[in-house]
Backbone bond lengths (Angstrom), bond angles and torsions (degrees), N, CA, C in turn:
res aa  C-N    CA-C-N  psi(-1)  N-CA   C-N-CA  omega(-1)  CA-C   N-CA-C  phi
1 X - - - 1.448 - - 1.524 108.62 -
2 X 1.407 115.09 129.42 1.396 130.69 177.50 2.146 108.06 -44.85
3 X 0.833 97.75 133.94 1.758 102.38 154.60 1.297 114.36 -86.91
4 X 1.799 109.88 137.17 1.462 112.43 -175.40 1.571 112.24 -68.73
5 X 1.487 121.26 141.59 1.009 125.43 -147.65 1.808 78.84 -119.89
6 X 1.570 124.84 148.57 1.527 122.63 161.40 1.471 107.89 -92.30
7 X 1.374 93.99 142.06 1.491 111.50 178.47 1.453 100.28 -116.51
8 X 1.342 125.76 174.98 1.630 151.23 160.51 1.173 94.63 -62.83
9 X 1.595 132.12 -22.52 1.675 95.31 167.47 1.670 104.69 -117.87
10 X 1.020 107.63 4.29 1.785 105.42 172.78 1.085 120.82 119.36
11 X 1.449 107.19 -50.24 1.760 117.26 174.18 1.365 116.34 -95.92
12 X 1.593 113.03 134.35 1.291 121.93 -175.74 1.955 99.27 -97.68
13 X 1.528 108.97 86.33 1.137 129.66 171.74 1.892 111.32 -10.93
14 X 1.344 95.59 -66.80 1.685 128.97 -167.16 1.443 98.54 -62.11
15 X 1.932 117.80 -55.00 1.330 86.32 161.96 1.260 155.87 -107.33
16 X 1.772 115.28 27.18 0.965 139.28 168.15 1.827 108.14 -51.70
17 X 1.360 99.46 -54.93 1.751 127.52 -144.64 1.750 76.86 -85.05
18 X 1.279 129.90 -38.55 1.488 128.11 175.79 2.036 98.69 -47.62
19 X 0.982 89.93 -61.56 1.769 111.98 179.83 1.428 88.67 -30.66
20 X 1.141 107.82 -69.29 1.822 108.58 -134.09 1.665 81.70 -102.66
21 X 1.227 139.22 41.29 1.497 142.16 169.83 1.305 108.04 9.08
22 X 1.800 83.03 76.76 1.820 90.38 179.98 1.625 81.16 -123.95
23 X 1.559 109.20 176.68 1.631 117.73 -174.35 1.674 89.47 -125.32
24 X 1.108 131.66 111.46 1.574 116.37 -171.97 2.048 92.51 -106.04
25 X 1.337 116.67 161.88 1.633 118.75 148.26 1.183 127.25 -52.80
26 X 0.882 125.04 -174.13 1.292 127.61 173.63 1.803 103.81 -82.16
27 X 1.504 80.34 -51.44 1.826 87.56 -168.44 1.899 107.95 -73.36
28 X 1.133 100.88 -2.37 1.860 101.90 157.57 1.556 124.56 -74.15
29 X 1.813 94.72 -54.43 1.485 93.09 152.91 0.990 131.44 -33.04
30 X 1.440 128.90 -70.08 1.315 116.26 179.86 1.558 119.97 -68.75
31 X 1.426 110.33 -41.69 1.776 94.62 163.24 1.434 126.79 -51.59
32 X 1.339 138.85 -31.54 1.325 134.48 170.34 1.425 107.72 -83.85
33 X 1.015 148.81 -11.58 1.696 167.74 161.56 1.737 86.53 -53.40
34 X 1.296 116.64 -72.28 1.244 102.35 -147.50 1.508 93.54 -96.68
35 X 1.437 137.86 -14.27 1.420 136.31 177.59 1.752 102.51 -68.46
36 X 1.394 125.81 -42.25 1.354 124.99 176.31 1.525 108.58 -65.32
37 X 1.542 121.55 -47.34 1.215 134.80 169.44 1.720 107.95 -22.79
38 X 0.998 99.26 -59.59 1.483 113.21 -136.42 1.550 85.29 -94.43
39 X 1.735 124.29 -44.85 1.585 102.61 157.66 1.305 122.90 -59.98
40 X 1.181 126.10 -36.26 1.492 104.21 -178.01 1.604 105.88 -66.47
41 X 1.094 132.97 -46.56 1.796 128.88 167.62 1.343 93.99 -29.78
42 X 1.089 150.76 -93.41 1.340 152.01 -147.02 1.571 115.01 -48.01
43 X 1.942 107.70 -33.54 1.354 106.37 -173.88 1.496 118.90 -99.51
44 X 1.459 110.56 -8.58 1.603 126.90 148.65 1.226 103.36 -40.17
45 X 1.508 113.28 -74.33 1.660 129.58 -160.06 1.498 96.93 -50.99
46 X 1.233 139.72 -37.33 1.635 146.48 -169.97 1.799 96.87 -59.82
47 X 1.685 111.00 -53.68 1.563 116.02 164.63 1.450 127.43 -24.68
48 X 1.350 94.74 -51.16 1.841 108.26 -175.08 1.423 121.35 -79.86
49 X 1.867 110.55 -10.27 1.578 90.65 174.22 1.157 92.89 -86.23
50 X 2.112 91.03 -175.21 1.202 106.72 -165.51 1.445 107.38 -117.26
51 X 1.529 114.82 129.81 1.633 116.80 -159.62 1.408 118.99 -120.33
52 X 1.657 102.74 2.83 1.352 99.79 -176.48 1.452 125.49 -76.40
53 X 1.438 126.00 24.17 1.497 139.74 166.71 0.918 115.39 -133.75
54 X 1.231 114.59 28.91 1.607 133.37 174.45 2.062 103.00 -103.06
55 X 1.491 104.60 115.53 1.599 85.54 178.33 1.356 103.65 -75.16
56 X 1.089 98.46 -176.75 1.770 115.82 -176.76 1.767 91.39 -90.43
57 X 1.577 75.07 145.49 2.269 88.13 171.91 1.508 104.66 -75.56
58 X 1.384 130.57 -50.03 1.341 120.32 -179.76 1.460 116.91 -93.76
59 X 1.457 102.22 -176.21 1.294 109.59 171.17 1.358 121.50 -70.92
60 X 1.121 150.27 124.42 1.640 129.65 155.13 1.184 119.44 -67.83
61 X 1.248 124.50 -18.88 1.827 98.17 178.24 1.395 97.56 -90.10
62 X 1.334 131.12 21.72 1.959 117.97 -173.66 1.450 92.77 -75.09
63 X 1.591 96.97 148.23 1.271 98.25 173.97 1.839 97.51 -123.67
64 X 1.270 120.75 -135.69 1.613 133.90 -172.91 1.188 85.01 -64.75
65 X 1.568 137.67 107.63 1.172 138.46 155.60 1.966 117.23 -63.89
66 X 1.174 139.89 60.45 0.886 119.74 -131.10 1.689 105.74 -116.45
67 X 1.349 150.41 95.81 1.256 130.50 -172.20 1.281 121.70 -58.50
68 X 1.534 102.76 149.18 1.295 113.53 179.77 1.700 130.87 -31.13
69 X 1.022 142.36 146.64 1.679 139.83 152.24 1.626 92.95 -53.70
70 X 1.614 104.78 146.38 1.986 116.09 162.16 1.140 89.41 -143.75
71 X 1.242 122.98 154.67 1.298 123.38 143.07 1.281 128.87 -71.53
72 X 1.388 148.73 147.37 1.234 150.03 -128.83 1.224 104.66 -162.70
73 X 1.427 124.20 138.10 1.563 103.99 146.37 1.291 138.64 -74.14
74 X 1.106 103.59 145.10 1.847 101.11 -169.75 1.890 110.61 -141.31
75 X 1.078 117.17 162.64 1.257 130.49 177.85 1.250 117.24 -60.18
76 X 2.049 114.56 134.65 1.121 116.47 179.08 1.409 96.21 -74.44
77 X 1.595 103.96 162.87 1.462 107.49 159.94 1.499 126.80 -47.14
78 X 1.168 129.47 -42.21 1.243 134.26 160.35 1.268 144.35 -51.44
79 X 2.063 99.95 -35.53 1.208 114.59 146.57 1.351 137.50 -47.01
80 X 1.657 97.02 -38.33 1.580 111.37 -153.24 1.575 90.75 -114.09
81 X 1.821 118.88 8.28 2.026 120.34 157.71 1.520 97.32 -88.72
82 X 1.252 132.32 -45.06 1.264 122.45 -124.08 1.270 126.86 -87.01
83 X 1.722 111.90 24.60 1.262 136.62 153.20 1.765 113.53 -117.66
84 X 1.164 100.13 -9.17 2.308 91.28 179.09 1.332 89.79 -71.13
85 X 1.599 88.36 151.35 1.644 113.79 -170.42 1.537 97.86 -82.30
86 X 1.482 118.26 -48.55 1.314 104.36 143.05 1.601 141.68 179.89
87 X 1.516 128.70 178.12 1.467 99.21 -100.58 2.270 75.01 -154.03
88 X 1.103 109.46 147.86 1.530 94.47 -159.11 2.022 98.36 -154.32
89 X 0.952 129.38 67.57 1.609 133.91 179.88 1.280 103.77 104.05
90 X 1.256 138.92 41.12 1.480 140.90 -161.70 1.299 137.13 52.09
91 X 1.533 88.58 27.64 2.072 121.23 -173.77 1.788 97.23 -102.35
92 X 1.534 96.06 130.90 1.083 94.83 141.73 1.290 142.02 -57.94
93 X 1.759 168.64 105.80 1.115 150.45 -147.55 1.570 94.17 -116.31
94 X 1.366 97.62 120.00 1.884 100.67 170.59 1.888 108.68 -145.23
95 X 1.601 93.16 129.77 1.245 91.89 179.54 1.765 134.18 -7.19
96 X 1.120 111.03 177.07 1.378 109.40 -175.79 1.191 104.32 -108.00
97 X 1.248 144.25 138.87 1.636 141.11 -162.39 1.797 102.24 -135.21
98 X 1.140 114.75 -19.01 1.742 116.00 164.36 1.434 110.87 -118.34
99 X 1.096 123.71 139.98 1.407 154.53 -178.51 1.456 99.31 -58.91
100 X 0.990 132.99 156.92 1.782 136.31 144.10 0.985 131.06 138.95
């Protein structure tokens, strides 16, 4: 795998698209070259205004906004088997998806 190389606009297109095992053209390269380009220009320019009389959207002192515990009703186990295809000490049983 390529090392990211710096360009004049920041992102090295080729090895992004390496990343994300895409095969781009040539002439994509340069269309996403200069389409990223030209967003990051725009999000520089966001740098230069000026925001210090701008309030803030949240609070700063919020902390873990967190609601209370209730008790609720909720599903017996049996309720909440009695559609798994299938189902083994009140376990769901679902294939194995990691090796080991």
């Amino acid at each position: 795998m390529a090392e990211p190389a710096s360009t004049s606009q920041g992102i090295d297109v080729t090895y992004v698209a390496d990343l994300a095992r895409l095969r781009l053209s040539p002439e994509e390269i340069a269309t996403f070259q200069k389409q990223l380009g030209d967003v990051l220009g725009y999000v520089s320019q966001l740098s230069e205004v000026d925001v210090s009389n701008v309030p803030s959207l949240g609070a700063p002192d919020l902390k873990n906004a967190l609601r209370a515990d209730k008790l609720a009703p909720s599903l017996t186990p049996a309720e909440a088997l009695a559609n798994a295809p299938r189902q083994d000490n009140n376990l769901f049983v679902v294939p194995r998806m990691i090796e080991g």
